[in-house]
N, C-alpha and C positions, 0 to 999 in steps of 0.2 A: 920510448914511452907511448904509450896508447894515446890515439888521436880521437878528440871530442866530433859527432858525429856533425857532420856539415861543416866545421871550423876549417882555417886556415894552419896548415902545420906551425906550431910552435910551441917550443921546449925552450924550459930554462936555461939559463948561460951557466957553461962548466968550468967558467974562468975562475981559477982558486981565488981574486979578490971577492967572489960572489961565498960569502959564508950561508950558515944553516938557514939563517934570517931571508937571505933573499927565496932561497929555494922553497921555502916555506910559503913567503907570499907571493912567490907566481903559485904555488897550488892554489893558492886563494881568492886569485883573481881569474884562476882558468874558467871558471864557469860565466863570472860577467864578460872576458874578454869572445867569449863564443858567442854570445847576440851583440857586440858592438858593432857600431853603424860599418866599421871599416874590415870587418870579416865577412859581409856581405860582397864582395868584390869576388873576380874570377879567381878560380881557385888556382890558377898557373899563376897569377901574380904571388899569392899569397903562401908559395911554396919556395917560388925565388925569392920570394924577399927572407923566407926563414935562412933559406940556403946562403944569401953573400951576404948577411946580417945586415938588409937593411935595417934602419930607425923608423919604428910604424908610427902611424900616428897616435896611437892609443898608450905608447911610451914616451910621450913627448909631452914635455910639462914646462909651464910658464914660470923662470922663475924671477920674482917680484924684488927687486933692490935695485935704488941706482936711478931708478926709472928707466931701467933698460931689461931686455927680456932675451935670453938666449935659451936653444935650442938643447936639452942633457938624453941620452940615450937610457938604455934601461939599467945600465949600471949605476947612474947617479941617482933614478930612481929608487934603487932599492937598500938608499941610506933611510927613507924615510921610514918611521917606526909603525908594526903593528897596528897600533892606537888610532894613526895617520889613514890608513889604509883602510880600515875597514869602515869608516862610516860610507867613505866613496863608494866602495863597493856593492855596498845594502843599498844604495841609492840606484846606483845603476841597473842593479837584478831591476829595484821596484816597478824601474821604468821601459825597461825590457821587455818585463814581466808581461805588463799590461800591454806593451805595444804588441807581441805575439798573441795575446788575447785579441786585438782588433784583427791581425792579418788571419787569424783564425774565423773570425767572421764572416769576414768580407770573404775567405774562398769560398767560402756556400755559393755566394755568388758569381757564377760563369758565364762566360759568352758561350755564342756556338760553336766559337774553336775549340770549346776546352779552359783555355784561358781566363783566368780570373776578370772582368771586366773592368775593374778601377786603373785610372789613368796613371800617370805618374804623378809621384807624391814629393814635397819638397822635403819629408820628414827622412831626412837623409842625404847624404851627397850622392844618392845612387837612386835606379829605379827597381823597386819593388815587384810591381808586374809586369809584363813582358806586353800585354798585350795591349797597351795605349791608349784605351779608351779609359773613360769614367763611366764608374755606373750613373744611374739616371736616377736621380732622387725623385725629382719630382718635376713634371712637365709644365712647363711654362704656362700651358694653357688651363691648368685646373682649377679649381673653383677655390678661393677659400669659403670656409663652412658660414664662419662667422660674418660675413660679410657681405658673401654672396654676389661678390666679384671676382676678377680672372687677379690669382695671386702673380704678384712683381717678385722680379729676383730679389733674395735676402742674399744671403752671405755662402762664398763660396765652398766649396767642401775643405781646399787647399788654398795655398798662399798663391796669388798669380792670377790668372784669367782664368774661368772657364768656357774653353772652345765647346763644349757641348752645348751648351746653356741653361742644362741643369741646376736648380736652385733646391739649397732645404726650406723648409715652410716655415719654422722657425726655430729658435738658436734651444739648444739641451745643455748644462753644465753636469758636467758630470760629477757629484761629492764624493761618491768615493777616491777617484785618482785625487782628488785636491786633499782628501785626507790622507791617504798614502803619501802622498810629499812632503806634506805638512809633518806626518810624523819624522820620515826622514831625515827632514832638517832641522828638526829640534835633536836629532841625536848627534847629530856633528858638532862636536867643540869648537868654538872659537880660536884656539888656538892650534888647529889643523889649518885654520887657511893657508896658512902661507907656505905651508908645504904640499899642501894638494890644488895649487891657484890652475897646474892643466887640466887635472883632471875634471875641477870643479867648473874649468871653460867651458868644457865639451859637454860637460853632463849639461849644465846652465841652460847652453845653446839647444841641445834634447828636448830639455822639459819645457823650452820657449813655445819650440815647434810644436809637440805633442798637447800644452798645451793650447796653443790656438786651435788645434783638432777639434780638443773638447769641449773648447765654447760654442762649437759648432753643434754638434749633436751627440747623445749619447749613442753607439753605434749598437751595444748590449741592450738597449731598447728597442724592442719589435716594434712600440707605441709610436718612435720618432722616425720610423719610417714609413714614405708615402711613394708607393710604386704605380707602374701601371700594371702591376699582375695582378690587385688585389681588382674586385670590382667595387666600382660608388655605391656606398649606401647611401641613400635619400636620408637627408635630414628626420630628426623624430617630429617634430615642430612644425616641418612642411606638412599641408595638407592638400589636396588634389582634388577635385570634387568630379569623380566619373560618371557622375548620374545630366550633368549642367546643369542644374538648380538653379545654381549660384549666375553662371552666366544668363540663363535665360532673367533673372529676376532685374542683373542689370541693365540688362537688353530694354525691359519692361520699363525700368525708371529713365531710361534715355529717350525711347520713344513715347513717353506717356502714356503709356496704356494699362488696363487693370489687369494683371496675371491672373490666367483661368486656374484655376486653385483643382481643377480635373485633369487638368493635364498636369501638373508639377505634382499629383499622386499616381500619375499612370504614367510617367516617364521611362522608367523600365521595363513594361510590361510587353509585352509578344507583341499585342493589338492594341491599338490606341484609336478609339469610335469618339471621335469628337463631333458627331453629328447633333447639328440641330444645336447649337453653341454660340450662334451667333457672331461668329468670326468676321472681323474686319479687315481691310488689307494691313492696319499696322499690326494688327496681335498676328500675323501671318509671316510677319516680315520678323518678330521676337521669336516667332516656334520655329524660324524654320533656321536660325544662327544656333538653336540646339541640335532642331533633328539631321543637320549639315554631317555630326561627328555622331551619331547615334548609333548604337550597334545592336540595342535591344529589339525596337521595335522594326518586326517585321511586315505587316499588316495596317497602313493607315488608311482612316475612315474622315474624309473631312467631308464628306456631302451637307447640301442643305445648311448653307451658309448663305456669306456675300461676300467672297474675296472678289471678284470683279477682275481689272485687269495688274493691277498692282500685287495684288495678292498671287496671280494667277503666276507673274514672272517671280515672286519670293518663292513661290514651289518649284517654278524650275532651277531656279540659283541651285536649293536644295538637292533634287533630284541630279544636279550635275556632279556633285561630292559622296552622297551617300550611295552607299553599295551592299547595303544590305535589304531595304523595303525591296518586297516581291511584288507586294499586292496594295493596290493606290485606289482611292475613291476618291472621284471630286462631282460628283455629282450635283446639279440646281447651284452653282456657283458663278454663273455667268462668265463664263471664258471664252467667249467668242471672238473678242478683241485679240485675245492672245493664243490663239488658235495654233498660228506660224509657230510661236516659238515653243508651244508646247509640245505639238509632233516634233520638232526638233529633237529637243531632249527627248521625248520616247525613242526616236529611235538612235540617240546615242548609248541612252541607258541599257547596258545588259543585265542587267538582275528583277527588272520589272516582269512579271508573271501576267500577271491580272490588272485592266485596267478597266476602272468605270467610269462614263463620262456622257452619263443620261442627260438630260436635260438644261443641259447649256446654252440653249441656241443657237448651235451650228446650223449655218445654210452653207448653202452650194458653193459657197465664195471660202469658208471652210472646208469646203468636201476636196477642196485641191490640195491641202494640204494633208488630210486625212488619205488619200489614196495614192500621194508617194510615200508616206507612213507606213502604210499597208503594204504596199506594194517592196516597201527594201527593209520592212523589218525582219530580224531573224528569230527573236527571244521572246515576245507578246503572247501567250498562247489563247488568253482569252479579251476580248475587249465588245466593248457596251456603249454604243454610241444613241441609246434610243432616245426616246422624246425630244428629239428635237425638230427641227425645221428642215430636213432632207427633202428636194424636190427630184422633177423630173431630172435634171441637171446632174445633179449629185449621184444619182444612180449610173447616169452614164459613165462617170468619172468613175465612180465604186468595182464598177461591176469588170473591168480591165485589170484591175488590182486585184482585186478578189480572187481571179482567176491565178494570179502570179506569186500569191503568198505563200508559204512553204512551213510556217510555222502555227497558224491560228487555228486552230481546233475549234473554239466555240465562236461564235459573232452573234450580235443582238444588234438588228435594224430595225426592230419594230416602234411603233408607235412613229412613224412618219410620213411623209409622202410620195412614197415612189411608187408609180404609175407610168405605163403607156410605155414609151422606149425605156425610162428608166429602170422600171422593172423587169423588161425582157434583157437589158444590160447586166443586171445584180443576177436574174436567173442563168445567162451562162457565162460569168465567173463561175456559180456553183460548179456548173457542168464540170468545167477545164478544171478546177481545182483538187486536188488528191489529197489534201491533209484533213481538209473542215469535216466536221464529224458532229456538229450541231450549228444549225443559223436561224436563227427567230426573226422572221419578216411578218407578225402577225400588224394587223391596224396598218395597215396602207391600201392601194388603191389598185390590187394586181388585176384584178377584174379576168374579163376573158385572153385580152395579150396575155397577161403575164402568167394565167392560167396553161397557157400552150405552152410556153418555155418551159414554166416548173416541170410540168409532166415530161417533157425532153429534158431537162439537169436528169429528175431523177432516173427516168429510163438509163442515161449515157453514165452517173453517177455510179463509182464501187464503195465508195468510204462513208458519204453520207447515212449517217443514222439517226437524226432526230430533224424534224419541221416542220416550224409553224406555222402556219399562214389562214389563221383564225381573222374574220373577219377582212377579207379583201376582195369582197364584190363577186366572189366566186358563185355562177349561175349553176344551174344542173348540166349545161353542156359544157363547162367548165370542170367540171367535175370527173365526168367523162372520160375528159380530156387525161387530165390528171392519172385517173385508174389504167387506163394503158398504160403509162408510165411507173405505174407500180405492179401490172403485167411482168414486167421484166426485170425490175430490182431484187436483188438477194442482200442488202443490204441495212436498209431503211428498216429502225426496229421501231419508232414511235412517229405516227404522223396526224399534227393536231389539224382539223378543218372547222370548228365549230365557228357559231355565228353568222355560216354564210347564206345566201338566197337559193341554196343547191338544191331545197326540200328533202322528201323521202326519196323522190327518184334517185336525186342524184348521191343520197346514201347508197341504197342498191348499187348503184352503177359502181362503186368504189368496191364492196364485197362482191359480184362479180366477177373484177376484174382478178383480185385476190385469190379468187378458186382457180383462176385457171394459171396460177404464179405456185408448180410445187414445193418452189425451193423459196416461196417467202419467209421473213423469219420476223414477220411484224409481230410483236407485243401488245402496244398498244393503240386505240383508235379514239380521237376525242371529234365527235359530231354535236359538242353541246350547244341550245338553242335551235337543235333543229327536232322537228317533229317527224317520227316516223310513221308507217303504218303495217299493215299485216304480211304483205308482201317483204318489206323487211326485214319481218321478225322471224318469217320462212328461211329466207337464204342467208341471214346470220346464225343462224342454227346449225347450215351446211357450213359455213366458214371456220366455225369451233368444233367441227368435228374434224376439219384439217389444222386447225392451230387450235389445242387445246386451251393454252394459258394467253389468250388473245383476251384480252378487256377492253372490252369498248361501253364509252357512254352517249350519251343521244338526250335528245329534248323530251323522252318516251313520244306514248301511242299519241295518236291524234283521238281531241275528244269527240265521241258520236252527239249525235246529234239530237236535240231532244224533241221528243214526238209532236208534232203539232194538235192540238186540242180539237178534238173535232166539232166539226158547228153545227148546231141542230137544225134536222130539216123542215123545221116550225120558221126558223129564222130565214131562211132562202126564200119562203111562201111570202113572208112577211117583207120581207126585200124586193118581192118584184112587185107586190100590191103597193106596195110604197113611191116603189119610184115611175110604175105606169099608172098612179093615181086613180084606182079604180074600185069598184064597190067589193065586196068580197061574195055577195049573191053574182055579180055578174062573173066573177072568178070562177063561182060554182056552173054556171050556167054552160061553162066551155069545155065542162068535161060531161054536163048531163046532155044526151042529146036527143034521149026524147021526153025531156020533159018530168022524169017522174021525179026527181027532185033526190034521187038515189043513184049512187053509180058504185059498178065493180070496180076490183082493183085490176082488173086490166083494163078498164076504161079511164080509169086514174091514172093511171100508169101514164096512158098514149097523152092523157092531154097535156099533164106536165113534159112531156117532149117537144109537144108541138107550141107550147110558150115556150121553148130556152130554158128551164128550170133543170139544170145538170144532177141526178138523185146518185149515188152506187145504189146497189144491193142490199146493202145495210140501211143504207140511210132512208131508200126507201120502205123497207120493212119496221121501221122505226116508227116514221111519220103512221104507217098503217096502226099499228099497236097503240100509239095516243091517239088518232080517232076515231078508232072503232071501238065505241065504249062499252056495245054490247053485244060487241064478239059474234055479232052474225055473218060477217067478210065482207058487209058490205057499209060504203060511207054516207049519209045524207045530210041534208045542208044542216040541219040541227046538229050533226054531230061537230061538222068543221065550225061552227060560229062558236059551242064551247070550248072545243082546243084552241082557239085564237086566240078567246078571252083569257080563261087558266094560262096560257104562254105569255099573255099583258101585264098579268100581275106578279106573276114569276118576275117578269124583270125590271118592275116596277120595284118590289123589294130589293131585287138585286142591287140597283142604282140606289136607293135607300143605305145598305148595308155599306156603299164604297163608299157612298159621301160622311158618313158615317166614321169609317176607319180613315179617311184620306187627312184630318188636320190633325190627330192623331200621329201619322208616320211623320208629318211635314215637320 
């Protein structure tokens, strides 16, 4: 006879007590005897046991009288009738049925041998998979949703321990097997018990097992399982708040302070200019537990506040987490106290670009910290130390550092006090240094020192291309100085000098020095506040004919001067008769000499020489033409007594007319 595919060999018994009836129902139990728990066994047992006729288990039936139970082979089973037989059977497929449904499941499920990963199962006397493990329901450490605590073991997958320590999350029944049994054993008569009391043991014992399985979980539910292959979805109900709103507002209610209602709409934004907002140290200490995890803004503007020194160390808390701002303002902040720990964090921070830090009041006692800043930064490319309190001191400090930076392209010193060594210290850092490519030392006190270095930086300078040094006591031989130094640069494209005491000399002296530099590549020239003159405007002419697109500005021309009003030679006459107290006939009498009471004009002439009365040319042809009134060339005293008078009264009205207009303007 043909052998069912995986079974254990076995064929009916061909003992003639065995009639049509038993042959019959082993046909009819071949198929449930092919998934019972006891044809799972190796298959060399289940060939010798067909072979010397063991008694299997699945022929062995309990039978009930007496109160005693003995053991009957399969011949005595197969007195029982048809009627007997078949509920047992429908029951067992049912439960078979379904149990190869779950083993079908679970193979989806592999380890990386190949092998199914579920452990051994007590739903049997045997093991199922080979490979010893349990799959992993659900990892001890997962969240339940609802609770939003670490889920505790529930109930185990099988009967016994489990050594993994895999838990399900919670219990699944499953109605359908409970209906399938249910039906089952409404179809069994009553009056089969006690003919099927084995068969009805083993099945019993089955569905005990199988079902505790399914109080466990439905396994046909993709819904009832919880792995680690799937990934967490966040709750729908959980909400996150990535902007910090929410934190900063609690932050605001812990420290008492009023949330700036410009910053909680600019929270996301690139640039956040909170200038001139009035910030305190505690609103500093609320913004900066947001801007800690911020990742929008890149670009913060806090100048022109009053965080002070509390404030000062809440922005570096800040600056020690965040990694995104490039570009920092703290300008008129007063951070002078917290100096130290500010250069600190600059130079731990790499992502900071741009730093401004005008007007804090840094001195010299800060400039220590600022010049190992300087000196072992690598990432700063620009920084703004001006308006502050920078002395001689601070320069000497500076100007060592300066020299040794490797990253800063732009620096802004101006608006402070570096003079004398200080400035000759800051001018060669410039020199040594190869990176800087603009420095603004305008409004300090470079004078002629620091006049002679600048001109050596830039002389010895390849990189430098922009400098200011607008207003710093720079004379015209300062200047000078200077233009030799730009003799020989090929690099320097804009260089400001306005406001100094250099005058127009010492413009010239800078064009110059220009023409005789063929390889200059200056653009531009600022000489504002200073006043040029012609000779300037000559040899700037020749400088733009060697640098076309050269723009320069200046104080313009110097103004000429306006003509002095010339004084009449009536009033000189009048001035020396006035103050040698003398008659105006005896005036006459010193140019008449003999007497006739008429004299030429070269007799006029000699004797106003010989008083001190200084005439030109003009002046004296002047005086001739008022008093010679009758044009014969010659003057007598009647002539000079009316020109004196007519000149009296002339200025008689004159003094009339000013006293006249004077309370008027007043």
């Amino acid at each position: 006879m043909e052998k069912h595919p995986g079974t254990c060999a076995k064929t009916p018994c061909s003992r003639s007590c065995h009639g049509r009836r038993a042959a019959d129902g082993a046909a009819k139990k071949k198929t449930a005897h092919a998934f019972s728990p006891t044809c799972q066994t190796s298959k060399g047992q289940g060939q010798v046991g067909a072979k010397q006729g063991i008694i299997s288990p699945e022929s062995t039936a309990t039978k009930q009288g007496d109160g005693a139970s003995m053991p009957t082979n399969r011949c005595h089973t197969e007195e029982r009738s048809d009627a007997a037989r078949r509920p047992a059977a429908e029951e067992r497929r049912g439960v078979e049925s379904e149990r190869q449904e779950g083993l079908a499941v679970r193979a989806r499920f592999e380890s990386p041998c190949g092998s199914p990963v579920w452990g051994s199962s007590t739903l049997g006397s045997h093991k199922l998979w080979p490979c010893g493990t349990r799959r992993r329901l659900l990892d001890t450490h997962s969240v339940d949703k609802q609770t939003s605590r670490p889920s505790t073991a529930l109930s185990a997958f099988s009967h016994g321990s489990n050594p993994n320590g895999r838990v399900y999350k919670k219990t699944i029944s499953r109605t359908s097997s409970r209906r399938s049994r249910a039906g089952s054993s409404q179809s069994k008569k009553p009056g089969d018990k006690g003919q099927s009391s084995a068969s009805d043991s083993e099945n019993e014992d089955t569905r005990t097992r199988v079902s505790d399985f399914d109080n466990q979980a439905d396994i046909m539910d993709e819904k009832a399982w919880e792995t680690d292959l799937e990934p967490e979805v966040p709750e729908a109900n959980s909400t996150y708040d990535h902007s910090g709103r929410k934190l900063y507002l609690e932050e605001c209610a812990r420290l008492g302070v009023i949330p700036v209602s410009y910053f909680l709409r600019h929270m996301t934004s690139r640039q956040l200019h909170m200038k001139h907002h009035g910030l305190r140290p505690s609103d500093m200490l609320a913004m900066a537990s947001v801007l800690v995890s911020n990742t929008s803004i890149l670009s913060l503007d806090l100048s022109d506040n009053w965080l002070g020194y509390h404030g000062g160390l809440a922005v570096c808390d800040m600056l020690k987490e965040n990694c995104f701002i490039s570009e920092l303002n703290l300008s008129d902040n007063h951070l002078n106290r917290c100096a130290g720990e500010l250069c600190r964090i600059l130079r731990l921070n790499d992502y900071l670009r741009r730093v401004t830090l005008a007007g804090n009041g840094f001195d010299d006692k800060a400039a220590e910290y600022f010049a190992e800043f300087i000196g072992a930064s690598s990432h700063v490319e620009y920084l703004s130390l001006s308006r502050n309190s920078l002395c001689e001191r601070a320069g000497q400090l500076l100007g060592p550092a300066i020299s040794e930076n490797s990253c800063l392209k732009e620096l802004d010193l101006s608006w402070n006090q570096l003079r004398r060594r200080g400035a000759v210290a800051v001018a060669n850092g410039i020199k040594n240094n190869v990176f800087m490519k603009k420095i603004n030392l305008a409004w300090n006190g470079f004078g002629l020192e620091g006049a002679v270095a600048l001109g050596d930086a830039i002389k010895g300078n390849s990189v430098l291309e922009e400098i200011d040094i607008t207003n710093n006591r720079i004379t015209t031989e300062g200047a000078v100085v200077i233009g030799k130094g730009l003799s020989a640069n090929e690099t320097l494209k804009v260089l400001k000098m306005g406001i100094n005491p250099m005058q127009s000399a010492g413009c010239w002296g800078i064009c110059a020095a220009i023409l005789k530099n063929p390889n200059s590549v200056l653009q531009a020239l600022d000489f504002s506040d200073v006043s040029v003159n012609k000779d300037f405007e000559e040899i700037l002419q020749k400088v733009k004919e060697q640098l076309p697109g050269l723009r320069v500005k200046h104080g313009g021309m110097d103004v000429p001067l306006k003509p002095k009003t010339p004084v009449h030679p009536m009033v000189k006459l009048m001035t020396y008769i006035n103050k040698n107290n003398i008659r105006l006939v005896d005036f006459f009498n010193k140019f008449d000499k003999d007497g006739s009471m008429s004299v030429t004009p070269d007799e006029f002439y000699q004797g106003l020489q010989e008083t001190g009365i200084t005439l030109t040319e003009e002046e004296f042809q002047q005086l001739l033409k008022d008093l010679d009134r009758d044009g014969d060339g010659e003057i007598n005293y009647s002539e000079l007594v009316i020109g004196h008078t007519d000149f009296q009264d002339k200025e008689k009205k004159m003094q009339t007319v000013m006293t006249t207009v004077r309370p008027m303007t007043s």
